[in-house]
C-alpha positions as CSV (number, residue, x, y, z in Angstrom):
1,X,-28.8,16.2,-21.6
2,X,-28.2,13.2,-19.1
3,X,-24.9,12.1,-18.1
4,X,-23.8,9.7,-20.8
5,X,-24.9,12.0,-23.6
6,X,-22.7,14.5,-21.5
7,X,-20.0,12.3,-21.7
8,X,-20.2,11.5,-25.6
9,X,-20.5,14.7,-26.3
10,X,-17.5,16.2,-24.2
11,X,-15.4,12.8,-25.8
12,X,-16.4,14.1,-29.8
13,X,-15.7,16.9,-29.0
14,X,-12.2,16.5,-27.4
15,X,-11.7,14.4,-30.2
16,X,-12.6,17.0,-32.9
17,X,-9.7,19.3,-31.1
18,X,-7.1,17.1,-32.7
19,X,-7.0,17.2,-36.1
20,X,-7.0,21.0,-36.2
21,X,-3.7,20.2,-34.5
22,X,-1.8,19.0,-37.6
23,X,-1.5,14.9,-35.8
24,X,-0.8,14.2,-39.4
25,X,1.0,17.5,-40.5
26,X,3.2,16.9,-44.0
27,X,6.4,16.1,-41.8
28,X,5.2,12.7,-42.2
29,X,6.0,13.3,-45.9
30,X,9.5,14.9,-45.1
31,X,12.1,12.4,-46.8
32,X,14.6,14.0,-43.4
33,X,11.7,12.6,-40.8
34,X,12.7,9.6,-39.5
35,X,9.5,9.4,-37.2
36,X,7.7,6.2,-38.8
37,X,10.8,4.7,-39.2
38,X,10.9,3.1,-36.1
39,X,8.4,-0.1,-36.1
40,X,6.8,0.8,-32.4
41,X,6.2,4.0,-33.6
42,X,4.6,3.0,-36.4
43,X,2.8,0.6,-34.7
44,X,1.7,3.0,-31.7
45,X,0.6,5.6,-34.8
46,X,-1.5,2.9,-36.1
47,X,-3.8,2.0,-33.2
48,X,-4.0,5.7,-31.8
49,X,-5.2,6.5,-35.1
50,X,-7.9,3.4,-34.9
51,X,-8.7,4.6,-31.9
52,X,-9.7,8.0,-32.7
53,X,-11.4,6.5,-35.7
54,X,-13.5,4.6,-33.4
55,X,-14.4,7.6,-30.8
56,X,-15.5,9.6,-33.4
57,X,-17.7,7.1,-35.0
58,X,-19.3,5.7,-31.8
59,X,-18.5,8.7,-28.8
60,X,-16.4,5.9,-27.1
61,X,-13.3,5.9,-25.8
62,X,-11.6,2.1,-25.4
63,X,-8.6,0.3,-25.7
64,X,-6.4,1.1,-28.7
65,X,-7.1,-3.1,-29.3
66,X,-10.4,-2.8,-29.1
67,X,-10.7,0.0,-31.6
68,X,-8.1,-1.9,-34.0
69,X,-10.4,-4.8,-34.2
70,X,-13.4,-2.9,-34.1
71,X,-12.0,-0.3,-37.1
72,X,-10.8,-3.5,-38.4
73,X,-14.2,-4.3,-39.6
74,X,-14.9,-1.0,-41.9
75,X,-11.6,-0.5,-43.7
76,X,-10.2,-1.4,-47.0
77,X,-7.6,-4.6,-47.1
78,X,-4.7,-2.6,-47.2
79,X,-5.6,-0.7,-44.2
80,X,-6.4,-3.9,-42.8
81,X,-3.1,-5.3,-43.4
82,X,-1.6,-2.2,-41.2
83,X,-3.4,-2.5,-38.2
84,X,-3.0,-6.3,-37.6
85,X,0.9,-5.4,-38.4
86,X,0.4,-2.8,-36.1
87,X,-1.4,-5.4,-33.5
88,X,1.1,-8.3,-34.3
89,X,3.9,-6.0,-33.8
90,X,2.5,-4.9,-30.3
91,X,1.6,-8.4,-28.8
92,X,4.8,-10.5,-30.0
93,X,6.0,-10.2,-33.7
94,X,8.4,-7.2,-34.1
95,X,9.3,-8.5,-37.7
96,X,5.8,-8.0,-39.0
97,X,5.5,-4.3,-38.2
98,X,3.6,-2.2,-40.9
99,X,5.8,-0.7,-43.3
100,X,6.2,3.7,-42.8
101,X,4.0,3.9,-46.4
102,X,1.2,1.5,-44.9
103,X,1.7,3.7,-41.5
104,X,1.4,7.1,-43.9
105,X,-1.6,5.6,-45.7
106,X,-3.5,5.1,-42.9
107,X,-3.0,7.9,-41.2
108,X,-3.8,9.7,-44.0
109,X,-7.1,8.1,-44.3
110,X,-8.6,8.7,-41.2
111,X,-7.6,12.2,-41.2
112,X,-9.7,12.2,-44.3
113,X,-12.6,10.4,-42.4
114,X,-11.9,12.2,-39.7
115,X,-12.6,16.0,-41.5
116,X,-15.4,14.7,-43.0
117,X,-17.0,14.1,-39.6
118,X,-16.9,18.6,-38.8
């Protein structure tokens, strides 16, 4: 195995780590968790979650931006409309951040994707 198929593996693999962590553990769920209530949370959620979208698809590692837009490009239009809240939010719009059930939905797709991939 050269080097760069090294270095894919090791990132999939590093990647496959976290979901067996519970990232997206039912206290998202828990009415008392006021976690995604904040918009930058929400927002840094979102693109972390694009991010390890994109690294397990391709082996890649990159810029949460770069895996929005790229992620952007294989989702539904509701998921859609979270990340470029999520994006709009994080460059200069804090009024347009995604709401926590958009945040929740999304999350809770690409831990779905995400398992699917083991």
């Amino acid at each position: 195995m050269d080097e760069a198929c090294r270095s894919c593996h090791h990132a999939r693999r590093r990647a496959l780590r976290y979901p067996t962590c519970g990232w997206t553990a039912p206290k998202f769920h828990d009415e008392r968790d006021i976690l995604l209530e904040r918009p930058g949370t929400r927002a840094f959620a979102i693109l972390t979650a694009c991010r390890m979208l994109h690294t397990f698809r391709t082996g890649a590692v990159v810029s949460k931006v770069e895996a929005a837009e790229a992620t952007l490009q294989r989702v539904a239009l509701g998921h859609a409309n979270a990340i470029n809240a999520a994006m709009r939010w994080r460059k200069h719009d804090p009024d347009q951040a995604a709401s926590p059930e958009e945040a929740v939905r999304l999350l809770e797709f690409v831990q779905a994707r995400v398992k699917t991939v083991r």
